[in-house]
KETOR-538337 format. One record per residue: x, y, z of N, C-alpha, C, O, CB in turn; residue in one letter. Coordinates in steps of 0.02 Angstrom, whole numbers, plus 50000, padded with zeros to 5 digits. Glycine has a CB too. Example, Ala and Ser with C-alpha at 12.3 -4.5 7.8 and 13.67 -1.06 7.14 Angstrom:
// KETOR-538337
506604971650390506154977550390506604983550390507124983450423505654977650452a;506424988850354506844994750357506455000250394506705005750402507044997050286s;
***
This chain:
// KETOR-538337
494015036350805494035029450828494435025250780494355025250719493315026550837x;494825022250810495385017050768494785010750736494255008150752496145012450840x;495255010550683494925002550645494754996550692495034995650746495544998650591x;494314993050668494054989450729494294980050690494064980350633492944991950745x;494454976450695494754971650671494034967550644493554965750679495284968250727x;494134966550566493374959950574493464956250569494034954750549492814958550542x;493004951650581493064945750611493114940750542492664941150500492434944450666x;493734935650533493904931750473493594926950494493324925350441494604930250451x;493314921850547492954916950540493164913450495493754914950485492394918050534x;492934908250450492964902750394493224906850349493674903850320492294898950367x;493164912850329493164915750261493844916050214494254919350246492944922450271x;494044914550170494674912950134495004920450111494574924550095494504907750064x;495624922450109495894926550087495714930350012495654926249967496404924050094x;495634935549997495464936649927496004938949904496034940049843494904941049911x;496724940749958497444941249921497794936349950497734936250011497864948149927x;498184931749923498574926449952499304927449909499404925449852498164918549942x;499894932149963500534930649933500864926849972500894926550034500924936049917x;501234922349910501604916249954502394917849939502464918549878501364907149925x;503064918649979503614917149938503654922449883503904920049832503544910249910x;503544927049880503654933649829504374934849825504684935949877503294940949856x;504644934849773505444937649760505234942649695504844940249654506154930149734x;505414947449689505694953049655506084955449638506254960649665505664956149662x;506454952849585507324954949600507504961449528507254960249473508014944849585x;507844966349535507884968749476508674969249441509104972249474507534975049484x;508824967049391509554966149356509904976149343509634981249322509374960449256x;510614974249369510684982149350511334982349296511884979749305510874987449429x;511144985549248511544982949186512004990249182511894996049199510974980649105x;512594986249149512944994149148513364991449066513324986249033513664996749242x;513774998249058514184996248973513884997248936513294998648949514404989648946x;514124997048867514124999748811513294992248785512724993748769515154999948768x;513554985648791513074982548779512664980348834512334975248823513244978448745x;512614983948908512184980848945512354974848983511974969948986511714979748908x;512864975149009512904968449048512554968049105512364973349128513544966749066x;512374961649142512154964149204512714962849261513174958849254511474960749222x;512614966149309513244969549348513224969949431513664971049474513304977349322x;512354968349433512354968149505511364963449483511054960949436512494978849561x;511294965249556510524963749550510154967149630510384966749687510404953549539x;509614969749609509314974049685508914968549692508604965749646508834982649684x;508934966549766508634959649792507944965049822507944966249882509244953949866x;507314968449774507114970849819506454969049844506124972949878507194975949808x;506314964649832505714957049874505914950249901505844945849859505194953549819x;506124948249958506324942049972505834938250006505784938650067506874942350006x;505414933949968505284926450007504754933050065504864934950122506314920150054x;504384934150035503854938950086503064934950075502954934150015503804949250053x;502674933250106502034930350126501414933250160501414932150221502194926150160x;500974936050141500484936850193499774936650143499734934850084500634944550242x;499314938750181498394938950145498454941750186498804942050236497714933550133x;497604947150138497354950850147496594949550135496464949350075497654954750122x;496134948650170495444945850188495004953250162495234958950163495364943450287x;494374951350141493924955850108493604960750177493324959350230493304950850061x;493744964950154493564971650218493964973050258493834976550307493054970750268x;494574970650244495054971750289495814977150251496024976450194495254963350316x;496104982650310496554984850288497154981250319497064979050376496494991250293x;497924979950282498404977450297498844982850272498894984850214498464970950276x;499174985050327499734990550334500314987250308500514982050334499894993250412x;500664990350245501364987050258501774991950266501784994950212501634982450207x;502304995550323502524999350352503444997050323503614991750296502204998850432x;503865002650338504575003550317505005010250316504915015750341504585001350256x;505315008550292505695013650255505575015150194505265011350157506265012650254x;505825021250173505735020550102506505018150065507055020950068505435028250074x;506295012050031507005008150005506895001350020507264996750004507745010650044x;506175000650062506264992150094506034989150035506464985650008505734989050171x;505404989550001505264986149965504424988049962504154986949908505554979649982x;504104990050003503624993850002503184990149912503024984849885503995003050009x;503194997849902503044998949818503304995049775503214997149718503245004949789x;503594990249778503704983549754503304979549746503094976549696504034980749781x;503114979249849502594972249836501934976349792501674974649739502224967849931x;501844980249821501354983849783501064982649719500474981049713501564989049777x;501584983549654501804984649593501744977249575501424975649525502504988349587x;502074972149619502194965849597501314963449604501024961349555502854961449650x;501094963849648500424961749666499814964149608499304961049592500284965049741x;500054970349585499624973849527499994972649460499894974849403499544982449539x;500354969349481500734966449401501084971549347501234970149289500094963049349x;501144975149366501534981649358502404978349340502694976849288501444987249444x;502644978149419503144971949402503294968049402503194965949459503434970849406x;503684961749353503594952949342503974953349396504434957249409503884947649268x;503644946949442504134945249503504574939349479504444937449422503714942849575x;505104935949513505594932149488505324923949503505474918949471506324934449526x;504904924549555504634918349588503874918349640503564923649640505264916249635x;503694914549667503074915449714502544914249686502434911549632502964921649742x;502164916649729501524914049715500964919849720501064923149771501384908249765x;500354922549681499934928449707499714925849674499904923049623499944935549712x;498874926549722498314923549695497674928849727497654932149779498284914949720x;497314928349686496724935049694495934929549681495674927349630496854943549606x;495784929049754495144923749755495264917649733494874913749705494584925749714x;496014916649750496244912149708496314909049629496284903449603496074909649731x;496384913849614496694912549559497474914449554497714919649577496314915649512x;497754910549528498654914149524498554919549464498304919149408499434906949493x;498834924349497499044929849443499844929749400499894932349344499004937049487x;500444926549432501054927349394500864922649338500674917049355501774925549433x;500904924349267501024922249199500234920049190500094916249143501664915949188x;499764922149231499164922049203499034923849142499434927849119498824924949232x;498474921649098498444925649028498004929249044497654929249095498294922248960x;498014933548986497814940948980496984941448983496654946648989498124944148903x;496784935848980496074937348986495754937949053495214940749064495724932548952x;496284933949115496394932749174496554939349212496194941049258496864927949176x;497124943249192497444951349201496834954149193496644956149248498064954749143x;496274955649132496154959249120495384961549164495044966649166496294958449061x;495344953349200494794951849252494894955749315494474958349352494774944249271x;495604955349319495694956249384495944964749419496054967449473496234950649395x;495944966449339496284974249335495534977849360495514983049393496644977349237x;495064974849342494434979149355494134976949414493594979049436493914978949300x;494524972449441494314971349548494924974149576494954974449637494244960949594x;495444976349541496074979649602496224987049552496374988049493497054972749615x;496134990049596496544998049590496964999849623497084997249677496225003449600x;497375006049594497825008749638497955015749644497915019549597498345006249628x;498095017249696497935024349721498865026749732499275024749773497315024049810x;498925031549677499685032849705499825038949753499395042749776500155033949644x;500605039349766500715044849812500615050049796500415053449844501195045449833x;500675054049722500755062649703499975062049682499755057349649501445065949628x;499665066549702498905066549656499075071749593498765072849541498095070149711x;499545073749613499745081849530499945076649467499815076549407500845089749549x;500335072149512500505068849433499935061649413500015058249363501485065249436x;499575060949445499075056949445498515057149397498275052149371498875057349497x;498305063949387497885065249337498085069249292498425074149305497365067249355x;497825066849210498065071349175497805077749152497215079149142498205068649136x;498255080849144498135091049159497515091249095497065095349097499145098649129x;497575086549046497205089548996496665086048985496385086148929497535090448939x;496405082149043495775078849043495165082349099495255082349160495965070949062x;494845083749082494285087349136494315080949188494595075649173493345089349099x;493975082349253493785077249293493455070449272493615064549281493425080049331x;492955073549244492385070349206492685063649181492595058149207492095075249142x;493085065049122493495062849083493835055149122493755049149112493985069149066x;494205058749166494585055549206494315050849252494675046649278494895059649235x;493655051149266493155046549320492905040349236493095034749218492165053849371x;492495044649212492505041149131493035034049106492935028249086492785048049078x;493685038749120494035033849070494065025149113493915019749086494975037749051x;494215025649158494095016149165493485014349143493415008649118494085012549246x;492915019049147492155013149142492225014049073491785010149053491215015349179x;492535017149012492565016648950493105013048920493035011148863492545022048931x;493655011848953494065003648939493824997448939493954993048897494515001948983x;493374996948998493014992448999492324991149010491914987849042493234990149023x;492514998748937491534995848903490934994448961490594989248964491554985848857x;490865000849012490354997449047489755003149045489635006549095490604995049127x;489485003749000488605006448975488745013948945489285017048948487905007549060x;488195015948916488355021848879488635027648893488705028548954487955023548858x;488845032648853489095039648889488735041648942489015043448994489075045548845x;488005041648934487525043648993487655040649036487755044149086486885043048991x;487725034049044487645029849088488315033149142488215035449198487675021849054x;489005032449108489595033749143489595040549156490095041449190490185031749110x;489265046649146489275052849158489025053049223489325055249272488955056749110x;488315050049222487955048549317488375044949356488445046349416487215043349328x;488655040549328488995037549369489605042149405489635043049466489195031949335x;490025044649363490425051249383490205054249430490555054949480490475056049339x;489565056749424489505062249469489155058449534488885061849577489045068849434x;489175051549539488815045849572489645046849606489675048649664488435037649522x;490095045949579490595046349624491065052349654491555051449690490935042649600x;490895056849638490995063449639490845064649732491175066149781490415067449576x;490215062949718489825063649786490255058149818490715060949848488915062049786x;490285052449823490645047749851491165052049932491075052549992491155044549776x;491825054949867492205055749897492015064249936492475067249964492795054049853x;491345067149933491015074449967491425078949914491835082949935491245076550067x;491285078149836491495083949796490975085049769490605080049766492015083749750x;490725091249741490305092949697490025091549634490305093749584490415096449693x;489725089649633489515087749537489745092049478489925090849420488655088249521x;489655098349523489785104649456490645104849452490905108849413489395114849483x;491085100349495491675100149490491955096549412492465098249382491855096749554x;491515091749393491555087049328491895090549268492355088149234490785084849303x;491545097749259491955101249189492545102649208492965101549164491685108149156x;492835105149274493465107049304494335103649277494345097549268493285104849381x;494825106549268495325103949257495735101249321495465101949376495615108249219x;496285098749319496535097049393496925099849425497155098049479496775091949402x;497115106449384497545111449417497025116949460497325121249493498025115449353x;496255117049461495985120349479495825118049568495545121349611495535120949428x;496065113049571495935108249631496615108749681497175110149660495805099749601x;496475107249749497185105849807497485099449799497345095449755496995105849893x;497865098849842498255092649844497825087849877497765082649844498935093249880x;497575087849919496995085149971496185083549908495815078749915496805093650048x;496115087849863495375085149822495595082349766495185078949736494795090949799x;496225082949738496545079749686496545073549716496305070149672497215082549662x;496665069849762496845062149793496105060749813495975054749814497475061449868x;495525065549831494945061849840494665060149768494335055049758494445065949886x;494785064449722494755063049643495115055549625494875051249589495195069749598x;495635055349654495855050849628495605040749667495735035149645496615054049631x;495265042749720495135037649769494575037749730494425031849721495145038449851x;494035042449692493525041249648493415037149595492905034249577493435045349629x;494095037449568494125034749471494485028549506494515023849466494765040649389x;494785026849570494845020049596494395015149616494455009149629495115020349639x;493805020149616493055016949642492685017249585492075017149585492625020949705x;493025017649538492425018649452492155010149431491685008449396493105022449352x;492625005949467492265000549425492284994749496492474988849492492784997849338x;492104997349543491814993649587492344989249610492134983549615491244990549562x;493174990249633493334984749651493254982649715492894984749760493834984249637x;493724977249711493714974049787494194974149840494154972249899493644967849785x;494854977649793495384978549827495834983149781496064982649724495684972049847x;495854990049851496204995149825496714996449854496684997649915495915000149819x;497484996649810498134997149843498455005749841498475009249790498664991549799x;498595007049885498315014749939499435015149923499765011749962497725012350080x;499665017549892500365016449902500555024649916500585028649870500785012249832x;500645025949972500935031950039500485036350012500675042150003501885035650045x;499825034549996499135041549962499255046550005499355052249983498125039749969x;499275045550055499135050750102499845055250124499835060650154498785047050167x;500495051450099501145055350126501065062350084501345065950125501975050750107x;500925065850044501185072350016500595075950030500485081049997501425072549937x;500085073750083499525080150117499935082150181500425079150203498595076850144x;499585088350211499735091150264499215086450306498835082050287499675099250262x;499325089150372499225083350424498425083050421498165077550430499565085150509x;497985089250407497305090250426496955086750360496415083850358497115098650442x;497365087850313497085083350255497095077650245496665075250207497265084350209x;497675072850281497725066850277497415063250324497405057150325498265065450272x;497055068650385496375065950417495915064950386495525060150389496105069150457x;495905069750352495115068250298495075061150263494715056250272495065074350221x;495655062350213495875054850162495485048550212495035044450207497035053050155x;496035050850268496145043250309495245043150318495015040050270496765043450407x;494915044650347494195044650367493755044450310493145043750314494015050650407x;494065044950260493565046550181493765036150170493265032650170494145055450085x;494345033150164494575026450162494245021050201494085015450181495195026650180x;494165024050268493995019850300493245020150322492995016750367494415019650344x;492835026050272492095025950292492035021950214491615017450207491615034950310x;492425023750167492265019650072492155010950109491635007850103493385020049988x;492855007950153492785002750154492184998950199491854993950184493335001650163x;492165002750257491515001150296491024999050248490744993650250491215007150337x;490895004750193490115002650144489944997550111489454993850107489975006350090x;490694998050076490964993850020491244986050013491304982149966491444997250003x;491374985650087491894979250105492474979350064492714973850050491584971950093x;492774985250039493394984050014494044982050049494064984750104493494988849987x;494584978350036495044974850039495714980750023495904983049969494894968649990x;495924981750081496464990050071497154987850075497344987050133496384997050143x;497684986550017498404987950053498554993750065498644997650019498944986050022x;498634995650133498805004050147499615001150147499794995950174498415009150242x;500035005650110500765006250120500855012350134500575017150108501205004350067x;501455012350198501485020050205501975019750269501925015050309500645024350219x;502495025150279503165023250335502785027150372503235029950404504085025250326x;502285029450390502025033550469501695031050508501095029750508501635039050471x;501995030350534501705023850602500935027550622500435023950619502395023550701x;500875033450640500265035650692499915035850618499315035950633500325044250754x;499935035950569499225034850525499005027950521498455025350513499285037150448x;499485026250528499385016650511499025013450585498615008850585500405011450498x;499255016750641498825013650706498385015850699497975012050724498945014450775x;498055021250671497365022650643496945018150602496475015250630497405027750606x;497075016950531496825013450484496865005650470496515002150433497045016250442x;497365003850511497624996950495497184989950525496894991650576498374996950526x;497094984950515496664978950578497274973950583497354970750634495744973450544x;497864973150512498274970450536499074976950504499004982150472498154961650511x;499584974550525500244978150501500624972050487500564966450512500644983350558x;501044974350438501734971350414502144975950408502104981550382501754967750352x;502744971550448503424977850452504054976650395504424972150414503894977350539x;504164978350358504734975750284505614979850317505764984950348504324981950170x;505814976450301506554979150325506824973950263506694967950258506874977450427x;507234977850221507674974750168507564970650118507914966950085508054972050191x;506604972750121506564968750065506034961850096505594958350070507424966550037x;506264962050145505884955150182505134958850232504964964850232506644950250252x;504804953150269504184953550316504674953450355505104950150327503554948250323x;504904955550416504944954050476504514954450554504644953850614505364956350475x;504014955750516503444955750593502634957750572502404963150553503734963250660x;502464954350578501744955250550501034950950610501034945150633501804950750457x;500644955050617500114953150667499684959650660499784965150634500404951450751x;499004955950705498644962150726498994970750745499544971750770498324959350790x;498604975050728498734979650748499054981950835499524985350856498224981650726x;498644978750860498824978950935499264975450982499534976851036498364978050960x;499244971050948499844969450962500704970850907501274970350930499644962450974x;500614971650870501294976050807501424982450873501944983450904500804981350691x;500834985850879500894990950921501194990750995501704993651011500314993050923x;500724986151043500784986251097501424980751122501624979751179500124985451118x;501624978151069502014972751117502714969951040502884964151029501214963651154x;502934975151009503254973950949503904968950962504224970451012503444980950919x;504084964750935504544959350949505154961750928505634963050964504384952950917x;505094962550840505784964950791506184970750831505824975250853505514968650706x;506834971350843507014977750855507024981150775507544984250766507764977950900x;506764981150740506844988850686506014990950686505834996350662507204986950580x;505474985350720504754986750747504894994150793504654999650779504434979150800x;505334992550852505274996050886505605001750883505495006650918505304993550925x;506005001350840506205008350827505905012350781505885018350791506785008750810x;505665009850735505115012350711504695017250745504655023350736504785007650700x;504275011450805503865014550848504025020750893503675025450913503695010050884x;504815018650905505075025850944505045031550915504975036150954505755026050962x;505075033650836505055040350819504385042750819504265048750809505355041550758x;503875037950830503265043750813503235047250882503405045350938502375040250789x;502885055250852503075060350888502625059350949502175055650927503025067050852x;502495060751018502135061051061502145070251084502545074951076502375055251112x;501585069451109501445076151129501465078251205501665083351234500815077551104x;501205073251222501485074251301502025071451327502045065251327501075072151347x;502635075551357503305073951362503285068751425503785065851445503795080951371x;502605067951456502775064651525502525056251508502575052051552502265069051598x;502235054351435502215049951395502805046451368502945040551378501905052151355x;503185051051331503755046051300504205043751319504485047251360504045047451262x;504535037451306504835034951312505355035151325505695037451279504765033551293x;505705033451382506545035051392506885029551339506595024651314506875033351487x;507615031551327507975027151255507675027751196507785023751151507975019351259x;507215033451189507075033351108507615035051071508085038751085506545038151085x;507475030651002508025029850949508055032450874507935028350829508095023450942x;508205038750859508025043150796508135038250776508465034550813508345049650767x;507925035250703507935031750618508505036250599508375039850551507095033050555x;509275037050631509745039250606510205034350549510545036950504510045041350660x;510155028550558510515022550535510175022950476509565023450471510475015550575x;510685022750419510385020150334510235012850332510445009050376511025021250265x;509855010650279509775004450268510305002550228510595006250188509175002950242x;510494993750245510954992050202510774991950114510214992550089511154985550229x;511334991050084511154991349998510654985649993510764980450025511904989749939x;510204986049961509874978349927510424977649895510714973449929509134977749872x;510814979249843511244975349793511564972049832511724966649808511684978749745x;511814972949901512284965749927512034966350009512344969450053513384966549915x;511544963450017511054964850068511494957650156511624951750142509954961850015x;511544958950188511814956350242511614948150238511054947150214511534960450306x;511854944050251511704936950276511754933750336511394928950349511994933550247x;512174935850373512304934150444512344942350483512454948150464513104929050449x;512124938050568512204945450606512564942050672512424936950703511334950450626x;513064947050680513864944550726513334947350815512954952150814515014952650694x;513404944750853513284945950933513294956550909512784959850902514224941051006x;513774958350904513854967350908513804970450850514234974650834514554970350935x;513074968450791513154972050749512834978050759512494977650810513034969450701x;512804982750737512154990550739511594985950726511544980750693512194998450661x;511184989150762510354988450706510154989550651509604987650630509874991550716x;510664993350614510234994350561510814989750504510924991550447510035003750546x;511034985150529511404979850495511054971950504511164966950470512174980150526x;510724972650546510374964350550509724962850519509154965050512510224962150626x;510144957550504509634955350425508944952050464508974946950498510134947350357x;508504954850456507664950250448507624945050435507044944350414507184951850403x;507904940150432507894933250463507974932150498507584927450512508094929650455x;508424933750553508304932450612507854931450673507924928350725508494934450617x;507294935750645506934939150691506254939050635505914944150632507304946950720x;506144935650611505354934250557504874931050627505094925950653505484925650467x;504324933550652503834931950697503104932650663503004936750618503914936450760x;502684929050683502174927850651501584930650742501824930050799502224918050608x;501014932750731500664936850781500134935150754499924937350701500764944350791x;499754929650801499054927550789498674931550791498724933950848498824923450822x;497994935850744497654938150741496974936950813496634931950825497644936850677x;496974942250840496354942750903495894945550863495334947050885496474947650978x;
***
């Protein structure tokens, strides 16, 4: 059963990005000049409400793992605004970061390179609640195996190294030590792209039973459309760096405005041939460079030349 949308009523955003730019300088020469610049966040906006997942869907090259990175402070953005329960996070001080590092986690794409080879599990569930000092060795050892179970792994898994594990229990390991210190919002960046299909059922159903319990707050990023109509209550579509279409799930789905929405939508695979769509459109077209990204679009350009301004739509939440 697909995600069921909840209901925001009065309740205020617990992620609010306003106007996000990300730009990165690309230096070349003997002393580093700069020489270009990758525009790869433009003027992008949305919230994300407590218990709720927000898809942000693309290519890989739009900007994705940007906002991501920028939102977890990973990378300084150039401008905008992010605020977490409102508080602004850009040039927050460190006592502010260090609040907020222990309500947001992040879950990356490789689980092999995710954990380190020479830390037992244990270790590895351990180390956030021992950064931030939260009760004795005993205390964080139960807790381990308090989360162990979480994600349906074994307790006696704890002494284990991480080469002894799949690709599929390495990422439920890792959705564990994301859940070590109780946040409120966990950023999911393509977790699930490097499982095979039966495993990234599991993930997906292991995510969305954590948040049911938990009321956690999910950025799922990820370019596969049929996982995202699964998990998602709202979607955002990024093309070049920018939002260009963002609403409920069911409608992103059922009634997509953007043409790079809908082409999108055209490659996922269908199984019954008497289903799909006549005029489907392979994702053959490259994206343009961010370093000198389009500004105007002529009556006969390709699609995969028209810039996301044009076509920025906003999709009232049902």
């Amino acid at each position: 059963m697909n995600a069921s949308v909840p209901l925001k009523e009065t309740r205020q955003p617990l992620v609010s990005v306003r106007n996000l730019v990300t730009r990165f300088d690309l230096k070349a020469g003997l002393f580093g000049h700069v020489s270009g610049r990758v525009h790869a966040v433009e003027n992008v906006s949305f919230d994300i409400f407590p218990g709720e997942t927000l898809a942000l869907v693309g290519e890989s090259g739009c900007g994705k793992s940007t906002v991501a990175r920028s939102i977890m402070q990973l990378d300084r953005p150039r401008s905008g605004s992010i605020r977490f329960d409102g508080t602004e996070l850009i040039g927050a001080p460190r006592a502010v970061l260090a609040r907020f590092r222990r309500d947001a986690q992040m879950v990356f794409q490789d689980p092999f390179s995710s954990l380190n080879p020479r830390m037992t599990i244990e270790q590895s569930l351990m180390d956030p609640m021992r950064v931030h000092k939260l009760g004795s060795t005993d205390v964080m050892r139960a807790r381990a195996a308090e989360l162990l179970a979480k994600v349906e792994l074994s307790p006696e898994h704890l002494e284990r190294y991480p080469h002894a594990f799949s690709g599929g229990q390495r990422q439920r390991i890792c959705i564990a030590r994301a859940l070590a210190l109780n946040p409120r919002l966990i950023v999911a960046d393509e977790a699930v792209a490097s499982l095979d299909v039966t495993i990234q059922a599991q993930v997906i159903n292991l995510l969305m039973d954590l948040q049911r319990e938990m009321q956690i707050a999910l950025l799922f990023i990820s370019h596969d459309m049929a996982v995202v109509e699964r998990i998602a209550h709202r979607v955002a579509v990024m093309y070049l760096g920018e939002i260009v279409e963002i609403g409920d799930r069911r409608s992103v789905f059922g009634n997509p405005q953007h043409p790079y929405t809908r082409k999108l939508l055209s490659t996922v695979p269908i199984a019954d041939p008497t289903r799909r769509p006549e005029g489907r459109q392979p994702m053959s077209d490259e994206i343009p460079s961010a370093v000198r990204p389009p500004d105007f679009v002529p009556r006969e350009l390709p699609m995969h030349q028209i810039s996301s301004t044009h076509f920025v739509r906003q999709v009232a939440t049902v």
